[in-house]
C-alpha positions in Angstrom: 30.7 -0.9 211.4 34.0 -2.9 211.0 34.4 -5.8 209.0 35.7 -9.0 210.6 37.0 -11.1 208.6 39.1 -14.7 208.3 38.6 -18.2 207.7 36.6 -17.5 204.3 33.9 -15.9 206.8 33.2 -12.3 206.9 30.7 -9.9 209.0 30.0 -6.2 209.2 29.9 -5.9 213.1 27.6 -3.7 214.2 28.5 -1.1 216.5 28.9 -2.4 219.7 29.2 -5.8 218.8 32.1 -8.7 219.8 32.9 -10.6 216.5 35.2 -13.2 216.9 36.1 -16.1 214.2 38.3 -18.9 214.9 39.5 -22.6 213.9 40.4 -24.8 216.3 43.4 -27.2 216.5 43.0 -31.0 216.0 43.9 -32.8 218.5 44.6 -35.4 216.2 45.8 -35.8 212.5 44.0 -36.8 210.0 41.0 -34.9 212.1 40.0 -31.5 210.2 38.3 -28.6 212.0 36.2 -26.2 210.5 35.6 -22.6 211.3 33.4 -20.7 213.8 31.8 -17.2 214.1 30.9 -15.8 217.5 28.9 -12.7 218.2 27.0 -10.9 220.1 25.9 -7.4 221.1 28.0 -7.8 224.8 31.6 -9.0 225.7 31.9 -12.4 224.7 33.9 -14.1 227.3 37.2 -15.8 226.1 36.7 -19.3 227.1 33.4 -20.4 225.1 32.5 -23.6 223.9 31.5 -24.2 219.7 27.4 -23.5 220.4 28.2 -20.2 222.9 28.8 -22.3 226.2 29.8 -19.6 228.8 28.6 -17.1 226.8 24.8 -17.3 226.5 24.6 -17.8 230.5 26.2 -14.5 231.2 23.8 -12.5 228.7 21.1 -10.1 229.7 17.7 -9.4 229.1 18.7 -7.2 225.8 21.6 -9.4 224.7 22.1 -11.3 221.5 24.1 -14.5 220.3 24.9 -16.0 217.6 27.2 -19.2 216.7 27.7 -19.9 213.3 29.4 -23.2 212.8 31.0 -24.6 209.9 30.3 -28.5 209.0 32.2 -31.3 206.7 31.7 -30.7 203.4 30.1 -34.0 202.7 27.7 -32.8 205.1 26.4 -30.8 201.7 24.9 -33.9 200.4 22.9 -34.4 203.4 19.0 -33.3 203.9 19.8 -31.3 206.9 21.7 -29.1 204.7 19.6 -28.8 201.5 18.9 -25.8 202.1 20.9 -22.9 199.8 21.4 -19.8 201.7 20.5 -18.5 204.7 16.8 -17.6 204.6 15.9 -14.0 206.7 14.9 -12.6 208.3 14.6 -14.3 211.4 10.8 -13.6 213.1 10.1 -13.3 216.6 7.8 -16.5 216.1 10.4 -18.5 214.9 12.1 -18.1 218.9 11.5 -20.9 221.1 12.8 -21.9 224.2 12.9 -25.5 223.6 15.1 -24.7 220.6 18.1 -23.7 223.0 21.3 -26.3 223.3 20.6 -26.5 226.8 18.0 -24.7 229.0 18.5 -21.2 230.1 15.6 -19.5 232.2 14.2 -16.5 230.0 16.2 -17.2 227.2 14.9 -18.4 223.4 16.5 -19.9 220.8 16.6 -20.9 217.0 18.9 -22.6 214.7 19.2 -22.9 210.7 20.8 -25.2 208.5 22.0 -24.0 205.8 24.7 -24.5 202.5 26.7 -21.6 200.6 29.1 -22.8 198.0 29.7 -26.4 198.5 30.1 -25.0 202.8 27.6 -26.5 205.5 26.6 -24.3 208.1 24.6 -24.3 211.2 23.7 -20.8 212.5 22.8 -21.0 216.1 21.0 -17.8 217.7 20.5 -17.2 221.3 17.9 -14.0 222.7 18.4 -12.9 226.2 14.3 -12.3 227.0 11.8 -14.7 225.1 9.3 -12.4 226.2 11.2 -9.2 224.6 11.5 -11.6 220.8 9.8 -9.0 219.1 12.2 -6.6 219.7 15.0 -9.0 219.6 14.9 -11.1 216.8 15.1 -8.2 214.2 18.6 -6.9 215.9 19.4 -10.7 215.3 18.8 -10.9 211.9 20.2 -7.2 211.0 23.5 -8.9 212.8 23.7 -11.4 210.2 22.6 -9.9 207.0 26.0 -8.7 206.2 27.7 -12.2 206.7 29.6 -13.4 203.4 31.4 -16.9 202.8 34.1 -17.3 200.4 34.0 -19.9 197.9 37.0 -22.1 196.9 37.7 -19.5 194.1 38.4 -16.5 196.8 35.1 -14.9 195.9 33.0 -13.5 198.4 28.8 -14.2 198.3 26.3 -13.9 200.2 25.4 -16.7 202.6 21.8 -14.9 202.6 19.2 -16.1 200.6 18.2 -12.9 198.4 14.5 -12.1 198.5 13.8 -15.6 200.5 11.2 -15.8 203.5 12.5 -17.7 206.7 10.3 -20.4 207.2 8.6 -21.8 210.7 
């Protein structure tokens, strides 16, 4: 495994996996960005949009994505974000095709809101066979066990919740 690491995000990549973690300009001041993770067990293309446009149409059957997008920190205060930590692991049950950003034949989705530190996160998580969830939603959620936010103080924790069961 390697670590990948920047933006106050961090992952142990599994072996075989594309990690990348960006920021993107503003286009215009005073607009902030806020980081984004991409990975996924294939070669993630180098044009992709924030939720893994032009990435999740060119995975297989076996592949997995995930998008992990960082919000506004007022965002914190909001219901959608309540949540502390990332709750795993992800079930196969949990996978739904009506949970994708857009419609993909044979593919299934899921996404979790979610707060570490005073940071609001989506985590977005694509599967390349609906059918094949039960194989494919526990290499999902070994991919982002490892994942680690910094807090304001340069500390690394866990964004996963310790010991917590993932919900429907």
């Amino acid at each position: 495994m390697t670590r990948v690491a920047a933006h106050g995000l961090s992952l142990d990549a599994p072996l075989g996996w594309d990690v990348r973690i960006y920021k993107r300009a503003p286009d215009d001041e005073p607009v902030t960005t806020h980081p984004v993770m991409h990975a996924g067990n294939f070669a993630l293309p180098e044009e992709r949009g924030d939720y893994g446009s032009g990435a999740v149409e060119i995975m297989g059957p076996a592949n997995v994505f995930f998008a992990l997008l960082e919000f506004h920190p007022d965002s914190v205060r909001t219901a959608m974000f309540s949540t502390r930590g990332l709750r795993l692991p992800l079930l196969a049950g949990q996978f739904d095709p009506q949970r994708m950003q857009r419609n993909i034949p044979g593919q299934s989705g899921l996404q979790r809101f979610f707060q570490v530190d005073g940071r609001a996160f989506c985590l977005y998580v694509v599967i390349g066979s609906h059918l094949g969830r039960a194989a494919l939603a526990p290499v999902a959620s070994d991919a982002v066990r490892s994942l680690l936010v910094t807090n304001s103080g340069g500390v690394y924790r866990s964004a996963v919740a310790v010991g917590a069961e993932a919900g429907p």
